[in-house]
LOFI-346625 format. One record per residue (C-alpha): x, z, y; residue in three letters; residue number from 1. Coordinates in steps of 0.1 Angstrom, whole numbers. Layout:
N
<kekol><X>X</X><Z>Z</Z><Y>Y</Y><residu>ALA</residu><num>NUM</num></kekol>
...
% end
This chain:
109
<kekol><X>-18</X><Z>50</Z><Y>123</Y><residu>UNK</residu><num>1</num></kekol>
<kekol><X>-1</X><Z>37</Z><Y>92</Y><residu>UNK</residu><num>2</num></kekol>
<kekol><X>11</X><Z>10</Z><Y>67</Y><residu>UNK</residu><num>3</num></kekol>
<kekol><X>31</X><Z>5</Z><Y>35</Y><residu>UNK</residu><num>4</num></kekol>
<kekol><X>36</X><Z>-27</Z><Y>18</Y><residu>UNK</residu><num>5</num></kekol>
<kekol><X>61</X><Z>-40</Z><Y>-6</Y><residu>UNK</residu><num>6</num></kekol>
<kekol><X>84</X><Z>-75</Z><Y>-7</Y><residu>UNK</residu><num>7</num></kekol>
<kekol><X>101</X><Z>-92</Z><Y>-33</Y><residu>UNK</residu><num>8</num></kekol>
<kekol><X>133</X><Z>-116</Z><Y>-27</Y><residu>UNK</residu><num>9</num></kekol>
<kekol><X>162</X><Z>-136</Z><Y>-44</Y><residu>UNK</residu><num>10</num></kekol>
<kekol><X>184</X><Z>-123</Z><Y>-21</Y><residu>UNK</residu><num>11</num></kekol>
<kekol><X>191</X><Z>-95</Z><Y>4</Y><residu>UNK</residu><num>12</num></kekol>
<kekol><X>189</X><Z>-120</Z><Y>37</Y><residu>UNK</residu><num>13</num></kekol>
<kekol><X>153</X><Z>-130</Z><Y>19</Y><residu>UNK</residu><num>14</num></kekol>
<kekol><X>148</X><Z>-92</Z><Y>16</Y><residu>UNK</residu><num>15</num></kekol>
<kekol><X>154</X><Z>-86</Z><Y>53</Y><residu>UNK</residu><num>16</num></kekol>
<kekol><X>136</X><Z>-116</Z><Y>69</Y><residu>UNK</residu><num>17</num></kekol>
<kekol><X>104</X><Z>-105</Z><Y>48</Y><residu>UNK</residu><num>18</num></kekol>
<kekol><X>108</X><Z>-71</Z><Y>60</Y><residu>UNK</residu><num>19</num></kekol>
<kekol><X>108</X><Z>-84</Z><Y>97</Y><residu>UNK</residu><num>20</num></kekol>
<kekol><X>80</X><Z>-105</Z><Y>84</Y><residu>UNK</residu><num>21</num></kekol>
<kekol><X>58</X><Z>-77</Z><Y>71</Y><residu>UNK</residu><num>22</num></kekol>
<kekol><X>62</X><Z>-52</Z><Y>99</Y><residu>UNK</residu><num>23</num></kekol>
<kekol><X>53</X><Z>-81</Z><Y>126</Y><residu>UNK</residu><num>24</num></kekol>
<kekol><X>23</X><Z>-82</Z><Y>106</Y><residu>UNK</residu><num>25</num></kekol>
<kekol><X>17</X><Z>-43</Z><Y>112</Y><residu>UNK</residu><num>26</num></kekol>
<kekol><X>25</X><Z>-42</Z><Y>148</Y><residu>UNK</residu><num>27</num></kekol>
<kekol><X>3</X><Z>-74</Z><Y>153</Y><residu>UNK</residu><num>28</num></kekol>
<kekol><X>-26</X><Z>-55</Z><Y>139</Y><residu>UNK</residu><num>29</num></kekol>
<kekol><X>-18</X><Z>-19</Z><Y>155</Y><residu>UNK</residu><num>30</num></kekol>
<kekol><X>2</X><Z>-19</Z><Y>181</Y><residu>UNK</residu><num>31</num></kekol>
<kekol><X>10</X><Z>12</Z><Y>188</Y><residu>UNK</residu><num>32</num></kekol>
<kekol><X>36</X><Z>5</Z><Y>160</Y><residu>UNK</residu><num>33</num></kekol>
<kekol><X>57</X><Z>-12</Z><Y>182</Y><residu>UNK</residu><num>34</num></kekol>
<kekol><X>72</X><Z>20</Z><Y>189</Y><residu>UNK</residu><num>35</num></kekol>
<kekol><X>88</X><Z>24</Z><Y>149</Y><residu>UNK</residu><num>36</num></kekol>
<kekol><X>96</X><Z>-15</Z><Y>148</Y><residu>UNK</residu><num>37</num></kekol>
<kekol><X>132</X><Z>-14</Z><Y>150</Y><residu>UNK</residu><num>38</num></kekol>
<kekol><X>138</X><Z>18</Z><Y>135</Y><residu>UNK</residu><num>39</num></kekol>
<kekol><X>120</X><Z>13</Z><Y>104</Y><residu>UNK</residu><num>40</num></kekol>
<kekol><X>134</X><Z>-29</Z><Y>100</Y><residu>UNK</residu><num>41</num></kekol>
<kekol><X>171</X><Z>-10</Z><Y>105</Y><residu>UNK</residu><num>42</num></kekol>
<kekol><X>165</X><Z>14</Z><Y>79</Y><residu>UNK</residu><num>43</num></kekol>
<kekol><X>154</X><Z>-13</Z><Y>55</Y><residu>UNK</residu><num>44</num></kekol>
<kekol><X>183</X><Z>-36</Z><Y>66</Y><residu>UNK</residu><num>45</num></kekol>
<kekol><X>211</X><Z>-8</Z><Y>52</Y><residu>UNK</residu><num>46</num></kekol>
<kekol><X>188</X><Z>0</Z><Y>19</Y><residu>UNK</residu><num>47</num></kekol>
<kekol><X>184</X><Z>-35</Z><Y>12</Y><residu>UNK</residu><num>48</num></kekol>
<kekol><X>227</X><Z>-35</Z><Y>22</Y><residu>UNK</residu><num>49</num></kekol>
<kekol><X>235</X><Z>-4</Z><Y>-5</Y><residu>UNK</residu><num>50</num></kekol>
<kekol><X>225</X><Z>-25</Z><Y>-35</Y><residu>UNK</residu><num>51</num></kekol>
<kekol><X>250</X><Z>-52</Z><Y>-53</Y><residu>UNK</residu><num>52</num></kekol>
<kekol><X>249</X><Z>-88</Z><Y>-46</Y><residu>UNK</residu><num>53</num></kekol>
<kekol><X>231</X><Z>-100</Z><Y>-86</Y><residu>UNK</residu><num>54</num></kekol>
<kekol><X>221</X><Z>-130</Z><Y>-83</Y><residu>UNK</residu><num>55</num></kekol>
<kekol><X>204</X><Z>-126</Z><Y>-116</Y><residu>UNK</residu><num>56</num></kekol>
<kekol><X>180</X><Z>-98</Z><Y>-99</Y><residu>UNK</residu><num>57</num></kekol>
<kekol><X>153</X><Z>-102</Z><Y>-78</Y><residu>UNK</residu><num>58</num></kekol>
<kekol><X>155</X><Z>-70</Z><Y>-49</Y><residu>UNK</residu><num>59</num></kekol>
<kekol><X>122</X><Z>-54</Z><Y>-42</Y><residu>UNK</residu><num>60</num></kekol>
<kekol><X>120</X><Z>-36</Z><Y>-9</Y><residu>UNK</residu><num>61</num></kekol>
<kekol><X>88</X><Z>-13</Z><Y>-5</Y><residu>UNK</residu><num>62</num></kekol>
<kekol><X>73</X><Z>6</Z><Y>26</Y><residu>UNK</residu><num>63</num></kekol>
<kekol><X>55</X><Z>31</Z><Y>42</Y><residu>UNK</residu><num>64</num></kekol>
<kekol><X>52</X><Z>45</Z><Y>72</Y><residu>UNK</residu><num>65</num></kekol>
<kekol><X>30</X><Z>63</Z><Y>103</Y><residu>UNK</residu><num>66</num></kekol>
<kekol><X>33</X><Z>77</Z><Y>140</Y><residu>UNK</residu><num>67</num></kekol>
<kekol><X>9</X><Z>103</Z><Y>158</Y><residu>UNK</residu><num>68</num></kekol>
<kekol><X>2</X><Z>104</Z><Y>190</Y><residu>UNK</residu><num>69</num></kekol>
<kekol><X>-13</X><Z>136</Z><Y>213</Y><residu>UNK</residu><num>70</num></kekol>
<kekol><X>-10</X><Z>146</Z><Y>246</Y><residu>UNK</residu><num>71</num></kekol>
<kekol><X>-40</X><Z>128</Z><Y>260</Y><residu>UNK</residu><num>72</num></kekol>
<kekol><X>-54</X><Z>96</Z><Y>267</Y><residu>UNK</residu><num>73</num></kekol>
<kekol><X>-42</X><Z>87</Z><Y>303</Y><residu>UNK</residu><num>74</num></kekol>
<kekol><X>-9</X><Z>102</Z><Y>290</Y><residu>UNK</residu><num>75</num></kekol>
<kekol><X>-3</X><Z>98</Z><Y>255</Y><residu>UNK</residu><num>76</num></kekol>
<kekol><X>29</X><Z>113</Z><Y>241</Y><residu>UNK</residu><num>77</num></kekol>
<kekol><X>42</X><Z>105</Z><Y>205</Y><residu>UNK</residu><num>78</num></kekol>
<kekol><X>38</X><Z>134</Z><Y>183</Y><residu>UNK</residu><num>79</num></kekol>
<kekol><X>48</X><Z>126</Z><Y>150</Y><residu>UNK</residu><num>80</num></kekol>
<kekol><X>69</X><Z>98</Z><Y>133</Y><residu>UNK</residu><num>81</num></kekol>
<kekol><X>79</X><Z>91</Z><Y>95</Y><residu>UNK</residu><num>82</num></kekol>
<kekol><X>79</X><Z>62</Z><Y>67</Y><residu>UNK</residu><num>83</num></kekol>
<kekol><X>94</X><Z>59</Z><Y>35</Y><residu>UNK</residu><num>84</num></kekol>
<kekol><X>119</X><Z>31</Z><Y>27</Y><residu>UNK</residu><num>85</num></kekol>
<kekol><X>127</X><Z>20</Z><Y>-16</Y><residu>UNK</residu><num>86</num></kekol>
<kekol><X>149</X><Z>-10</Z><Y>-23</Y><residu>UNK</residu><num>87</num></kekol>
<kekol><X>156</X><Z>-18</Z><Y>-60</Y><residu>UNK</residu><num>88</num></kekol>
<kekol><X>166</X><Z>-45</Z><Y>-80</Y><residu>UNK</residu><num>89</num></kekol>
<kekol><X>143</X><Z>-58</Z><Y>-105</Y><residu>UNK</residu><num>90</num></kekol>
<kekol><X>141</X><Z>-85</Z><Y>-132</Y><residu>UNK</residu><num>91</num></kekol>
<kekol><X>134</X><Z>-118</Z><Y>-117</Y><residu>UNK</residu><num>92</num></kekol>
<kekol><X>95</X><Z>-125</Z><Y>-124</Y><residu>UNK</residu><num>93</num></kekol>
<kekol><X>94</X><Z>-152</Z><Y>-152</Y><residu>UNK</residu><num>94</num></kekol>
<kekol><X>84</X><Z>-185</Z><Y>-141</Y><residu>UNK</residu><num>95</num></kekol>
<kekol><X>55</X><Z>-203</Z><Y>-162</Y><residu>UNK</residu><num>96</num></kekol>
<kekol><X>55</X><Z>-239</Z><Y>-157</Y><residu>UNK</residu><num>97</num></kekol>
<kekol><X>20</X><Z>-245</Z><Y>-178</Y><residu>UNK</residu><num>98</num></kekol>
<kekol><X>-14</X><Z>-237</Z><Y>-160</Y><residu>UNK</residu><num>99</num></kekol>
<kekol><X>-40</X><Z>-216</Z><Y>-180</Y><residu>UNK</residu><num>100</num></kekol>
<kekol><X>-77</X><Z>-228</Z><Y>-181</Y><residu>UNK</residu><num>101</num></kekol>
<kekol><X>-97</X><Z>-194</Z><Y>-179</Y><residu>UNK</residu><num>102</num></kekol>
<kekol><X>-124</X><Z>-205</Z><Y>-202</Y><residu>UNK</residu><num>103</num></kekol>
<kekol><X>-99</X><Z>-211</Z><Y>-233</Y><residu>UNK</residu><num>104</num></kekol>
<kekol><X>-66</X><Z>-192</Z><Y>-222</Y><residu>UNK</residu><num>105</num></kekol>
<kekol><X>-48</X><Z>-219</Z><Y>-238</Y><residu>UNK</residu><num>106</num></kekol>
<kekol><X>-21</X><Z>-236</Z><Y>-216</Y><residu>UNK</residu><num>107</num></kekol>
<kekol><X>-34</X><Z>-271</Z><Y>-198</Y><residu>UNK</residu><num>108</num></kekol>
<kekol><X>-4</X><Z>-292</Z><Y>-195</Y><residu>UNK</residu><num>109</num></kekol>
% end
C-alpha cells in the first residue's frame, strides 16, 4: 500500500498540523498504515524543523511513502517499509483579489 501527497503552509506549526492532517487521511483510507503513522509525521516534524523561520516564504512539505506485508494471512508480518520526505521553502503563492469570468478572461470586480 502507498501514498504521497504534498502541503503548503505560512509557517512550520501550519506545516506540521497539515502533515498530521494528510496522513490521518491515509491511515483512514488504508489502515494498515497505521503502522508508519508516527514514524513518517516525526520525520516530517525535523524536515519541516531544518529550514529557517521566513516569514516571507511559504514551506512546502511533500510525501511519499509504502509498507509490504508477507508472511500469511492469519499471520501477517511486515515485510517492507519506506517513504520519502522534501520540505522547501517556496515563494508565497500571489493572492488575486479580482475573480475571472471564463467566457471573457477579463477580471469581474
Amino acid at each position: 500500500m502507498s501514498y504521497s501527497f504534498s502541503v503548503r503552509a505560512a509557517t512550520k506549526a501550519e506545516a506540521k498540523s497539515k502533515v498530521a492532517e494528510e496522513l490521518a487521511k491515509v491511515v483512514q483510507a488504508q489502515p494498515i498504515h497505521s503502522v508508519d503513522q508516527a514514524p513518517a509525521q516525526a520525520a516530517a516534524d525535523a524536515f519541516v524543523d531544518l529550514l529557517p523561520d521566513d516569514e516571507t516564504k511559504d514551506l512546502l512539505v511533500t510525501m511519499n511513502g509504502w509498507i509490504g506485508w508477507g508472511g500469511t494471512e492469519a499471520e501477517p508480518i511486515l515485510a517492507s517499509a519506506g517513504f520519502g520526505v522534501n520540505a522547501c521553502l517556496r515563494e508565497k503563492e500571489a493572492v488575486v483579489d479580482a475573480e475571472f469570468d471564463p467566457a471573457s478572461s477579463e477580471p469581474t470586480t
